[in-house]
C-alpha beads as a LAMMPS data file, in Angstrom:
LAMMPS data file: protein, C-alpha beads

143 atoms
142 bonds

1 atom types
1 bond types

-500.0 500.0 xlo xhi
-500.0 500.0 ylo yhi
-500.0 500.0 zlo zhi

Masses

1 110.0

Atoms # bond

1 1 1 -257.308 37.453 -154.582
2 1 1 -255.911 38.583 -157.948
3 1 1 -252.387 37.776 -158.818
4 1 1 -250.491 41.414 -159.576
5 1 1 -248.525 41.693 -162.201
6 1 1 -245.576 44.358 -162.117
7 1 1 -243.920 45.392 -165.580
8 1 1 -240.800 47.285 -164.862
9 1 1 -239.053 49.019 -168.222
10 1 1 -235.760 50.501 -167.198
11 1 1 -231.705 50.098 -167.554
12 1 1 -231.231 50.908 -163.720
13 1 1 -231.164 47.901 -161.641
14 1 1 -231.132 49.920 -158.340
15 1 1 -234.379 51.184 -159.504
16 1 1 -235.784 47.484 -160.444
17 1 1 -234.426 46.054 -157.208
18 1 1 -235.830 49.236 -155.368
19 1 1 -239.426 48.738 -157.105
20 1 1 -239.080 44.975 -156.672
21 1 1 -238.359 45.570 -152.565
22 1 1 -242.001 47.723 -152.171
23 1 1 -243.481 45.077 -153.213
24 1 1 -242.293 42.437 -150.746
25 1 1 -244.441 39.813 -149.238
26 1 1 -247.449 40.573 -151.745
27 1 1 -248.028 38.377 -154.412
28 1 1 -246.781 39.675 -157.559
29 1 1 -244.960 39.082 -160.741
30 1 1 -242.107 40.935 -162.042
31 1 1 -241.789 41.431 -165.390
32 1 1 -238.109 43.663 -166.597
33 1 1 -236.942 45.036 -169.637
34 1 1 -234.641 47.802 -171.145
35 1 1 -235.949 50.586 -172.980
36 1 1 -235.258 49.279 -175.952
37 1 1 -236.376 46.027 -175.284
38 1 1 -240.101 47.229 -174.722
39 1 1 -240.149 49.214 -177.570
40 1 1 -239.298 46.123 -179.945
41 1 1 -241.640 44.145 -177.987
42 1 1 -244.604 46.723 -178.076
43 1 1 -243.492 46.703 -182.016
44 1 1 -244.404 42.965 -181.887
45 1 1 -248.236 40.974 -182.044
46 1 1 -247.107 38.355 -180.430
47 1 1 -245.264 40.140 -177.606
48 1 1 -248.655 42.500 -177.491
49 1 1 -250.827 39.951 -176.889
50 1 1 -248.898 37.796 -174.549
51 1 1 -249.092 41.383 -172.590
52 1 1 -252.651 41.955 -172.949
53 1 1 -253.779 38.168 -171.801
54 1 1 -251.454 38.310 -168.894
55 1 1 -252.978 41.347 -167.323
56 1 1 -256.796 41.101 -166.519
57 1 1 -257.154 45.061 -166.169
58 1 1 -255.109 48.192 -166.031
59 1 1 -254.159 49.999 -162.513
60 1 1 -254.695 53.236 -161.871
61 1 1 -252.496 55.603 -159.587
62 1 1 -251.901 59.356 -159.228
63 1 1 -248.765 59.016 -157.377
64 1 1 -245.357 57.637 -159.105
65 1 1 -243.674 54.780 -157.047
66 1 1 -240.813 57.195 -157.100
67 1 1 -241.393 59.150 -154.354
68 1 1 -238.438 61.811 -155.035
69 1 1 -240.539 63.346 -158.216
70 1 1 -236.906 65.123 -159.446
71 1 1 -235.458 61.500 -159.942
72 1 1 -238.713 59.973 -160.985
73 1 1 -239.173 59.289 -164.515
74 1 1 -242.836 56.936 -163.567
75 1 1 -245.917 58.953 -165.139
76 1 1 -249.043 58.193 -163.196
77 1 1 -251.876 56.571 -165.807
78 1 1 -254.703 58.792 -166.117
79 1 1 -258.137 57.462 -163.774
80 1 1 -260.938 57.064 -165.237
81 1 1 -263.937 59.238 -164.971
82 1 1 -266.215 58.732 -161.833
83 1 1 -269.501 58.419 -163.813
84 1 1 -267.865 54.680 -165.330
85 1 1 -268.138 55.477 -169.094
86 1 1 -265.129 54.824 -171.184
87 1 1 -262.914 57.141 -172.293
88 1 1 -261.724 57.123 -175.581
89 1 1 -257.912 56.135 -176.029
90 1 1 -257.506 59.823 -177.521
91 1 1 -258.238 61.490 -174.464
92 1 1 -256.153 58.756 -172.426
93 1 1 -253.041 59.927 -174.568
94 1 1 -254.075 63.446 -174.162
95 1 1 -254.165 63.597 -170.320
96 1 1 -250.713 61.154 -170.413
97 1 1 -249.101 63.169 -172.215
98 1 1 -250.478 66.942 -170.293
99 1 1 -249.419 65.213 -167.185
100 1 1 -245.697 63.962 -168.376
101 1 1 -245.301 67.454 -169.669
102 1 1 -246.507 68.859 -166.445
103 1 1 -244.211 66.926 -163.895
104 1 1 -241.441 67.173 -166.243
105 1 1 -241.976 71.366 -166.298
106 1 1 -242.547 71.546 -170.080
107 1 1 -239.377 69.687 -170.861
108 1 1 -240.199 67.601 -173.690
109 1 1 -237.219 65.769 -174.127
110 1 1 -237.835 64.292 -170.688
111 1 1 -241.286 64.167 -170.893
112 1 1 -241.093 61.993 -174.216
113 1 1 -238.743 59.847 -172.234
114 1 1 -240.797 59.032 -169.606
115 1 1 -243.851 58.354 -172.470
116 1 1 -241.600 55.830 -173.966
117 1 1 -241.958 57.441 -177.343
118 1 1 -239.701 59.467 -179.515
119 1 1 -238.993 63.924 -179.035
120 1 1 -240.508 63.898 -182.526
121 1 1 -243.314 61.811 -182.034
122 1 1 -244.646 64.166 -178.437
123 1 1 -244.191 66.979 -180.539
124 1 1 -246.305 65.940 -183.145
125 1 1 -249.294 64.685 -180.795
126 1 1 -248.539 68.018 -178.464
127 1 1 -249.668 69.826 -181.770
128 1 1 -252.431 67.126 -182.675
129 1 1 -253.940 67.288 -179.336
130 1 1 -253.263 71.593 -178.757
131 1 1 -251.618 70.830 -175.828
132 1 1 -249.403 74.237 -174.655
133 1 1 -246.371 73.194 -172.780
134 1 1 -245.750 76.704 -172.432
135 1 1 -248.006 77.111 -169.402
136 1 1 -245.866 74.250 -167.522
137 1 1 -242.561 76.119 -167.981
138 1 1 -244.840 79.187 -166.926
139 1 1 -246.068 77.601 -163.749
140 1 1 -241.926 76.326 -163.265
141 1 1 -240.498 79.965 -163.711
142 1 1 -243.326 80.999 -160.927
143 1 1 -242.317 78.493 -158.585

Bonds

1 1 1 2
2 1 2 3
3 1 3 4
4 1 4 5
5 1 5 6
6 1 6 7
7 1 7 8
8 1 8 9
9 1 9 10
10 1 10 11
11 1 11 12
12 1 12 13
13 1 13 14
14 1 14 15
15 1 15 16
16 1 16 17
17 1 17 18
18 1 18 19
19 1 19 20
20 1 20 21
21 1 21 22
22 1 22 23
23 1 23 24
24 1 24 25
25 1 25 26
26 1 26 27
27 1 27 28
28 1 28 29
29 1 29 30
30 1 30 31
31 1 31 32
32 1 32 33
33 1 33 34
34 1 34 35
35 1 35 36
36 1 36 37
37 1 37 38
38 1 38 39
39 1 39 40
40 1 40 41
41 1 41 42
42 1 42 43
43 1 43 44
44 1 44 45
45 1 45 46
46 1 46 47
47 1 47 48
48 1 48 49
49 1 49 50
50 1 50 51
51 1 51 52
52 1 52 53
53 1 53 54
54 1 54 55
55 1 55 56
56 1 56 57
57 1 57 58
58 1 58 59
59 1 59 60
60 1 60 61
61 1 61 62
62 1 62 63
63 1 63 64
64 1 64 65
65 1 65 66
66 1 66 67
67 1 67 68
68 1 68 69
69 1 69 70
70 1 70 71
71 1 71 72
72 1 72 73
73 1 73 74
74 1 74 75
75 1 75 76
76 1 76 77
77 1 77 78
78 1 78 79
79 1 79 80
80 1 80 81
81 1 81 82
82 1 82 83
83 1 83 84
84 1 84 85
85 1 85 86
86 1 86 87
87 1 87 88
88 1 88 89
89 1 89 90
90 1 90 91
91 1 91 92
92 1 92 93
93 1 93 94
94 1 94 95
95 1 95 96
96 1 96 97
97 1 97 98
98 1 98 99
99 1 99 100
100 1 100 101
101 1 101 102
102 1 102 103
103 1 103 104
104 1 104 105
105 1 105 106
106 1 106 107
107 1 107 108
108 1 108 109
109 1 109 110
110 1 110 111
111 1 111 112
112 1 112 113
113 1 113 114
114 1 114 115
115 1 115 116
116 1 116 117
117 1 117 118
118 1 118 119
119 1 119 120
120 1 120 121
121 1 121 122
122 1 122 123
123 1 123 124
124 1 124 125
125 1 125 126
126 1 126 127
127 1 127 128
128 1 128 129
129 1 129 130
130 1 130 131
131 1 131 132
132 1 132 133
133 1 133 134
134 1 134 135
135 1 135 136
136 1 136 137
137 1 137 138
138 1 138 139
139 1 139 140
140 1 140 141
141 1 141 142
142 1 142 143
């Protein structure tokens, strides 16, 4: 059996210890950092590929380990197609970013949070990749 690895990147320790207590009895490693600490790390080739050897392949999920999706700030990666070709790491971004936009009901501010990247930086790939976040505060007004 594989050996998980669990990479948690938050300043809440209620919500490491929380994450840390679902996975109980399983064999996995825990791996924490602020915000801020990720971001200099994934600014970093060393850090990079430490990251990259230490993880033999990506997990997928549609689900957030947060299950209270007001408080949950955990965007689900985007699966793969069913046929097994590659997608390119465009339309990975794309589809990241349309779903953080979508749970977080067009609010960008908390959408880019929960990316991990900068207000100005989802605004400029929102426009890049002609996503409308109008139709998710549309689709939040209706509900």
């Amino acid at each position: 059996m594989a050996r998980s690895f669990v990479y948690i990147v938050s300043e809440n320790p209620e919500v490491v210890e929380k994450v840390k207590k679902s996975c109980e009895g399983q064999d996995v490693s825990f791996y924490t950092y602020g915000g801020q600490q990720w971001r200099e790390g994934l600014d970093n080739p060393f850090f990079r590929s430490q990251l990259v050897n230490g993880v033999p392949a990506l997990s997928t999920g549609t689900n957030p380990l947060n299950s209270e999706p007001a408080g949950s700030n955990v965007v689900a990666f985007p699966t793969q197609h069913t046929d097994g070709k590659v997608q390119k790491m465009e339309d990975l971004e794309a589809k990241a970013i349309e779903s953080a936009i979508n749970q977080y009901k067009g609010n960008l501010t908390e959408a880019a949070k929960a990316l991990g990247i900068g207000r100005a930086t989802l605004y400029r790939k929102v426009k890049q990749y002609h996503i409308d976040p109008s139709q998710a505060r549309r689709r939040k007004m209706a509900a």
